[in-house]
N, C-alpha and C positions, 0 to 999 in steps of 0.2 A: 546483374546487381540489383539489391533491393531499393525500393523509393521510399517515398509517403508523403501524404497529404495531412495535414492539421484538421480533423474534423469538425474546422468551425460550426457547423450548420447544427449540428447535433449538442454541439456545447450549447449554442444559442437557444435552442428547445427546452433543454434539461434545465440552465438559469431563468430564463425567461416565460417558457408557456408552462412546464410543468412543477416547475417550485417557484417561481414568479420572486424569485430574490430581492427585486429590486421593492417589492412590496414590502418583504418584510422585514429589509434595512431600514424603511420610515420608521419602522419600531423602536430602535437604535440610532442614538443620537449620535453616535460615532460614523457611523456608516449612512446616514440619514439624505445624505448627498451624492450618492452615485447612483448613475443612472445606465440604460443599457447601454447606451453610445459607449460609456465611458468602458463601462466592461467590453465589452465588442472589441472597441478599439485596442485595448493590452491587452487581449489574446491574442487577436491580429499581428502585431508586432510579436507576440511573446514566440507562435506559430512559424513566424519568419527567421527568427535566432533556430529554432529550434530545427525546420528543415533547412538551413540556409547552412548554419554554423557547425550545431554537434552533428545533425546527421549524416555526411559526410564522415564524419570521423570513426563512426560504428564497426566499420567492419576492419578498418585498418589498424584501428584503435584494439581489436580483438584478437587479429595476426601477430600484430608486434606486442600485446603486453606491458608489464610491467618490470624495470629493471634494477636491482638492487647490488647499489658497491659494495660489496663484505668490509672493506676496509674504514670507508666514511660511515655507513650504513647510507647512503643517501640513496632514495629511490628517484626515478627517472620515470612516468608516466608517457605516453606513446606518442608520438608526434603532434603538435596541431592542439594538445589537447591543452597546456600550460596556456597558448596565444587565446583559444576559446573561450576558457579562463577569464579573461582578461577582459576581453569582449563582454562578457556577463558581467562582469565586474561593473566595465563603462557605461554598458545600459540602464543599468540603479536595479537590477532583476533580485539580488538577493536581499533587497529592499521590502521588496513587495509589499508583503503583509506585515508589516515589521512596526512596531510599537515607535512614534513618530518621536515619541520623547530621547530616543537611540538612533535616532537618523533614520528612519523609515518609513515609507508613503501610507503607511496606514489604510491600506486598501482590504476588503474582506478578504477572508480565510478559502473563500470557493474560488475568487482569479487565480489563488496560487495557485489550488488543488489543478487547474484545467493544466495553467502552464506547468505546471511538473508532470502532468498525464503526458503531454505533447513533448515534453527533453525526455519520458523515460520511453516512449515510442521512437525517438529517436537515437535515444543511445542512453540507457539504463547504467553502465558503469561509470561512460563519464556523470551522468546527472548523480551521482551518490556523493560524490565529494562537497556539490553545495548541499545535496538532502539532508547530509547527518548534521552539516553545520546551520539547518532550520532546526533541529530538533536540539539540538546542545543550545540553542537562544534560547527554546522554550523552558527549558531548563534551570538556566540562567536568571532568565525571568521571572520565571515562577518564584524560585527556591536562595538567589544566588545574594548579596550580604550587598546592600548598597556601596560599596568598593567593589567589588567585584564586578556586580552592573555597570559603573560609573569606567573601569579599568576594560574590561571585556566586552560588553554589550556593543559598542557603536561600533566594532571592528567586526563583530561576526554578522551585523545586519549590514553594513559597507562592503561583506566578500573580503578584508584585506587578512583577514584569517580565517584556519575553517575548524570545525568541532568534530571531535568524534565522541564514542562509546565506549568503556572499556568494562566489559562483566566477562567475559568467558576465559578459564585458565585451562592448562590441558586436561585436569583432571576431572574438573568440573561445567557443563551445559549451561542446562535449564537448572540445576540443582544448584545455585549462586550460594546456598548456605554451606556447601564445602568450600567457599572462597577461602585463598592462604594469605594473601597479599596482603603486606603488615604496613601500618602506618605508625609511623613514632614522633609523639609531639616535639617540639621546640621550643627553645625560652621565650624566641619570638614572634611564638603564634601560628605560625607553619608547619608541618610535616615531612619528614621524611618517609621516602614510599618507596617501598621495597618487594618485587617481585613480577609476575610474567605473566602476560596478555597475548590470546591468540584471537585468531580469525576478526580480526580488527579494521574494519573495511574504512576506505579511506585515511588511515593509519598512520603511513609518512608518503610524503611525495615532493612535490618541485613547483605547486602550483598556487602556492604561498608562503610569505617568508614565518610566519609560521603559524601551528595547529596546536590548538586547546582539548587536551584531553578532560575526559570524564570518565575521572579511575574509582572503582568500589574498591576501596579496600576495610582492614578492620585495623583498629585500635587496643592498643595493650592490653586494657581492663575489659574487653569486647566479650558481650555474651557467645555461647555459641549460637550457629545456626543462623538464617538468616537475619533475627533482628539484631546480632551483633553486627551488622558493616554498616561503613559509612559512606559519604559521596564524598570526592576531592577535587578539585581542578588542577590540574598540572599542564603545564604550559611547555612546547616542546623547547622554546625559550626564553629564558627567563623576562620578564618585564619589568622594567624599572622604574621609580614612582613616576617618572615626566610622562610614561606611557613610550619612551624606546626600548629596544631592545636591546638586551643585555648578552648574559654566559648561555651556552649550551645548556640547558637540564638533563640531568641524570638519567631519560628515559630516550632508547634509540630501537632502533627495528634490528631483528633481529633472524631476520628472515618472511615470505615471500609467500602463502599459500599457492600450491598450483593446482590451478583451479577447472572445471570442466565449463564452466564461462564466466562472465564477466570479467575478461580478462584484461580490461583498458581502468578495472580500479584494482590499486593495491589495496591487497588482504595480508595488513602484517602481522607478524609476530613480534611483541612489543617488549621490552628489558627494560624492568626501572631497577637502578642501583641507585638507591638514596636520594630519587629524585624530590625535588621541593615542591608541595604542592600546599593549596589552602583548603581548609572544609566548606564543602556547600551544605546547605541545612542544618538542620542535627547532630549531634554526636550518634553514632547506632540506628539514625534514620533516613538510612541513603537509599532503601530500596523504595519507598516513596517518594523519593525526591525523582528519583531517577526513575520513574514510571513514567513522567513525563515526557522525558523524553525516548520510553519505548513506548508508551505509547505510541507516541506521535511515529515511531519507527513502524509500529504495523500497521498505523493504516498507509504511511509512505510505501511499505512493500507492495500490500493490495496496490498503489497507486502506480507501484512497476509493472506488473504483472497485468492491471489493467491497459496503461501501453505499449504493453508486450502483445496483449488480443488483437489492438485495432490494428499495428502493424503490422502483424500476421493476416491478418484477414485482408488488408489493403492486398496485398502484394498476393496471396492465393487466388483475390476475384479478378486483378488482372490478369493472369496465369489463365486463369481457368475459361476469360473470356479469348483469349487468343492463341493457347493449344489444341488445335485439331487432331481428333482419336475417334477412331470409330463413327460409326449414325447412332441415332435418336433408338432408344427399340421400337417406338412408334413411327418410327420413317423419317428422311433425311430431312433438316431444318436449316440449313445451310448447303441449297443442294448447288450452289456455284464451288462450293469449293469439294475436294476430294472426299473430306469427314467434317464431320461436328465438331463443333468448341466444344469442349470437355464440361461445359458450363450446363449442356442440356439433360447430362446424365442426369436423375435422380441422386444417387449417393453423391454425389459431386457436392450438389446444392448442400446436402443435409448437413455437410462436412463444411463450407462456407456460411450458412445459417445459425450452425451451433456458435463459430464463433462471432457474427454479427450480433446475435442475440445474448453473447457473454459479455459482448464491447458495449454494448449500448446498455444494459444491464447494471452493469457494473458501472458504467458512468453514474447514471440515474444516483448508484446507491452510494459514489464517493463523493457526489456533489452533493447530496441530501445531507451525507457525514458534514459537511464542510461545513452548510448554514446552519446544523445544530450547535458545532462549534463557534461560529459567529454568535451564538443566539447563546451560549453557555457563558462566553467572557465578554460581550458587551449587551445583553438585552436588560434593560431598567428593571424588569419584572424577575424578584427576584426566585417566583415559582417559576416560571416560563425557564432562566437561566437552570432549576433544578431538573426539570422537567429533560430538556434537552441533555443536562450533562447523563443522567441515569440510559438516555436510549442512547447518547455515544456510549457509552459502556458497555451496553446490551449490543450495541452493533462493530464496534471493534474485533474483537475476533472475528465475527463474521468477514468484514472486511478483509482480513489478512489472510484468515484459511479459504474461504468459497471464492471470493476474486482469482487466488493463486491455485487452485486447485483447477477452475476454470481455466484459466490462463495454461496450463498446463494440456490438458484437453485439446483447448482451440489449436494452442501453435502445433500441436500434434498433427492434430487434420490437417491444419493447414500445410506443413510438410506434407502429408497423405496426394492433397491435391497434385500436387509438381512430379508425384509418382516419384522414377530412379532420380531426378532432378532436383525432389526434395533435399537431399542426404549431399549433394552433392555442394561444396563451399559457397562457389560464386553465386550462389541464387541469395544466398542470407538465410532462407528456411533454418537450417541447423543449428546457428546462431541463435534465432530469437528460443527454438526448443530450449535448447542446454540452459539458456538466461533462465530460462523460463524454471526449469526445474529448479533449481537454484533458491528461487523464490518459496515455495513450499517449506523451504529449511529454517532457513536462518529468521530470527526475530522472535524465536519461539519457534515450532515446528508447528505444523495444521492440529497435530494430534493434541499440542500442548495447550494452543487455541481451543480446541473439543473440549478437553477438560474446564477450561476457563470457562467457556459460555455455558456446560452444563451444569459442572459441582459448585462455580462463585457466581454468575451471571443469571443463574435462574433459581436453581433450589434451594441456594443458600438463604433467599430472601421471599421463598415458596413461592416463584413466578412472576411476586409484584408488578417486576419492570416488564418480562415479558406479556403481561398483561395490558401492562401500559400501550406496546405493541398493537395487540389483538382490539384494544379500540380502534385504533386506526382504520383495519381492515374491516371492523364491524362499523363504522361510519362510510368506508367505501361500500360497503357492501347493502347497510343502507340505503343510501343514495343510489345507488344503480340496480339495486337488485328488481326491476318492474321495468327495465329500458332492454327488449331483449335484443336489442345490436350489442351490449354488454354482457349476453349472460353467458357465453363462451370463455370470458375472462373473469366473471365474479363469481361463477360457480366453483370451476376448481381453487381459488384463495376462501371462499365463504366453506369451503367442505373443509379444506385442511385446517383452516383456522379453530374449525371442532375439534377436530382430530388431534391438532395438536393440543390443546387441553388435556383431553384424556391420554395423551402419548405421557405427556408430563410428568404428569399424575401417578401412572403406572411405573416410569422410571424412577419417580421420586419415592415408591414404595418401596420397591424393588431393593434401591441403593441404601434406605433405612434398615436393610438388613444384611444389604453387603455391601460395602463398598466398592467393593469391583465391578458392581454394575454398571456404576456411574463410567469406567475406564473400557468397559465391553458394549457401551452403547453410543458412547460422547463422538467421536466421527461421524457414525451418521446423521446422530444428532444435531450436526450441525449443519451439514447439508439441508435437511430437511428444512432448519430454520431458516437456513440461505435462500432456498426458494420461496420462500413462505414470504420473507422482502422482498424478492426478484419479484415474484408473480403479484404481490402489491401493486410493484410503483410500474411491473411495464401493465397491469390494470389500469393504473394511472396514467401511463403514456400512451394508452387504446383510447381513453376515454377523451384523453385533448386530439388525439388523431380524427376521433369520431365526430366531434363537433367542431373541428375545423372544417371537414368536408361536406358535411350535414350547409352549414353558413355558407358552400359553395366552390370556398380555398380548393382550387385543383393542382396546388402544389403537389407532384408526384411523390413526393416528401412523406407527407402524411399516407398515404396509401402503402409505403416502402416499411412504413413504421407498424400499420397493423397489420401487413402479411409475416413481418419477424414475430410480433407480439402472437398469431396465431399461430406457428412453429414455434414459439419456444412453450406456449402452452399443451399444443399436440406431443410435441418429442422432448421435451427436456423438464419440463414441471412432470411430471407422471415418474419420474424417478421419486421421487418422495412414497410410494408407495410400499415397492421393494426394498428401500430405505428401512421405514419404519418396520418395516417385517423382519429384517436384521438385526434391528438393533433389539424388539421383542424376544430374539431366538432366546437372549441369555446370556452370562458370560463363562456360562460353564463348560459349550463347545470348543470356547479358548482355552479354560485353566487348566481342564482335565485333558490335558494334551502331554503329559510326562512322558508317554512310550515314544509319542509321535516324534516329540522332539530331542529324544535323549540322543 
């Protein structure tokens, strides 16, 4: 059976020595008052719900599934998981970050980001059911009609109800302007919402008495195409003015995706016949509205598939240190017992390395995401607050495609490790794979992300923001470029950071004369830029390792930190090379493909 441990130690590094959080909440009078005890300390508890509570339930939760009555429609989620529930409920967890004005502890945006890292390392389907209903608040919040707030707000930050998403119908993906799903006013200011919602995660269940959807549909007089739809709230049951609960609404599941994992959240298939719902924002301007809360969906995916790497890679380096196979080809290192730990192989390591260096990696860059969001909706400064929102934009896809595409990778190897043992149930390996790929899909696809951070994120605005970027690295590279214990780590980010200029550049000509450049290069385009932050901030995490021990700190810790930081620059940053030389090839080796593919 799989384990895990809460990577406090490493949280504590990434808050505290290398983004120094607590500094730059002084900035922010809202957040002006926490200190690292206080962060420390709810992780610590968050850590303990999270191996104590859901993780237990991960694999049981994944055997048994999800149960749906055809006759009530009511689904049934896996044992353990409704009481769990509960428990999150009683601890103020879905509080967290939560706007204090709606009952919420008002704590920054980065404790949640850790604690959600550590429930989806623990169990990723159950943690979706509070995820979507953090991104339906922001939602709310942002966009939603001071009733609505006043009506919905304190119950989805309280956990006593949960939110979902509804964009996808079967005919229609990513392509949301084929939406069919008709809304028809009312004399009294409400809608009737008519039609069918698929792959709807957290959807119906049993683990609150009830869930607030967020349905796109369109309106009579509705343009076509996407800027005809709107946003609506539909509630699974009806609310009544005192704030009880009232009739059944018109919208019920209607089946069940079966799914190749996450199998402890329902993915329903949703039926509104005339259900009553109210408009959020705009008439015809719900795909803005509701950006917000995909946004907020893809960096939470990145933020799965991030705890989908550490606990893989947990559970492979125990594996690997306590299966005996074979000797060393350099001679026995373990000569009391009959073979070596599997741990002294070379490919062994390389395969536990890639995913230590995608875990920590990826932290780094989903905690960086956090404080710029901290620093976007509460910093005084209201260029600082511009400054950060432009590079969450610029680093969002990244987040959701390079995290998950990574995440896919690691748990890979990390099956690899366990050998015929990988594949097999009881070890867990299997499980986190399948979670794992899963992640790559849904929220936009990696590829739909490619397009985003190349054709909107960069060229549309001839680089600007990614610009904004490349000072960064050209101030790190500043600063360290003359300290040659550094130059192992600022040479490969100070080369690429050229390079990618002229990468840009070239695509950007390119796609001015075809479009389809931009669709024949935007994958690995993004990779490339994914490393290009990776090899940043773990530059930045060499450079706090290096002068902790330089000052004398023989915390094992730091030493542990710049031998990953020198394996992920030897073997996994140098992909950017081959990268770039593909994406140069053209996209003519794809188009002119008619015989190949007829």
């Amino acid at each position: 059976m799989p384990t895990y441990t809460p990577p406090l130690r490493d949280m504590q590094f990434v808050l505290h020595e290398l983004l120094k959080v607590t500094d730059e909440y002084k900035a922010m009078p809202k957040h002006a008052e926490f200190d690292a005890d206080t962060i420390n300390a709810v992780l610590e508890e968050g850590g303990k719900f999270a191996a104590e509570v859901t993780f237990p339930l991960n694999v049981s939760g994944d055997e048994e599934g999800c149960r749906l009555d055809k006759e009530t429609h009511a689904v049934t989620t896996p044992k353990g998981f409704r009481q769990a529930y509960a428990k999150y409920i009683e601890g103020g967890w879905p509080a967290l970050s939560c706007d204090p004005d709606y009952g919420g502890q008002g704590l920054p945006f980065t404790v949640n980001q850790n604690f959600f890292e550590m429930l989806n390392s623990a169990n990723q389907a159950w943690t979706m059911y509070p995820g979507l209903s953090h991104g339906a608040y922001e939602c709310l919040h942002a966009h939603g009609t001071p009733e609505q707030k006043r009506m919905y707000l304190p119950r989805l930050v309280s956990g006593e109800w949960t939110g979902t998403m509804c964009l996808t119908e079967p005919h229609c993906g990513t392509d949301l302007g084929l939406l069919r799903t008709k809304a028809e006013p009312q004399a009294d200011g409400t809608y009737r919402i008519t039609g069918n919602k698929i792959f709807i995660s957290a959807g119906e269940h049993d683990m609150a008495p009830n869930i607030l959807h967020l349905v796109l549909a369109r309106l009579p007089d509705a343009p076509q195409g996407s800027k005809g739809i709107s946003l609506f709230l539909v509630p699974k049951i009806l609310v009544k003015a005192d704030g009880s609960l009232g009739e059944r609404n018109g919208i019920y599941c209607g089946g069940l995706e079966h799914k190749m994992g996450i199998h402890g959240n329902a993915t329903a298939q949703l039926v509104l016949e005339g259900a009553v719902g109210t408009l959020v924002g705009e008439p015809n301007k719900g795909l803005p509205a509701m950006f917000v809360m995909m946004n907020a969906a893809r960096l939470g995916v990145g933020n799965q598939s991030l705890g989908l790497t550490e606990v893989a890679f947990q559970n492979a380096l125990a594996y690997a240190k306590d299966r005996i196979q074979m000797r060393s080809l350099s001679g026995p290192k373990a000569k009391d017992k009959p073979a070596d730990p599997i741990i002294v192989h070379p490919d062994v390591r390389k395969m536990l390395l890639t995913a230590k260096a995608y875990a920590e990696g990826g932290r780094a860059l989903a905690n960086w995401c956090a404080l710029l969001l901290d620093k976007e909706l509460h910093h005084p400064d209201e260029k600082v607050r511009a400054e950060a929102a432009d590079l969450v934009a610029l680093l969002t896809p990244i987040v959701k495609a390079f995290l998950t595409d990574n995440a896919w990778t690691a748990a890979s190897a990390c099956m690899q490790v366990f050998g015929g043992h990988g594949y097999i149930k009881e070890w867990g390996m299997e499980q986190f794979v399948r979670d794992s790929r899963i992640n790559m899909i849904y929220e936009g696809t990696n590829t739909v992300q490619s397009l985003d951070l190349l054709g909107r994120k960069v060229l549309a605005n001839n680089g600007a923001t990614l610009r904004k970027f490349g000072k960064l690295v050209a101030q790190l590279v500043e600063e360290e470029g003359v300290n040659e214990k550094m130059a192992e780590f600022i040479n490969p980010i100070a080369y690429l950071g050229e390079q990618m200029t002229k990468f840009t550049t070239e695509l950007g000509f390119k796609a001015f004369q075809n479009a389809d450049e931009v669709g024949g290069a935007a994958v690995d385009y993004l990779r490339v830029a994914g490393h290009l932050v990776f090899g940043y901030l773990w530059a930045r995490m060499a450079q706090v390792a290096l002068r902790e021990i330089a000052n004398g700190n023989a915390d094992p810790f730091y030493q542990a930190k710049l031998q990953t930081a020198r394996f992920y620059f030897a073997r996994l940053f140098p992909e950017t090379a081959t990268l770039m030389r593909t994406a140069r090839s053209g996209v003519a080796n794809l188009l002119d493909t008619d015989a190949a593919l007829a």
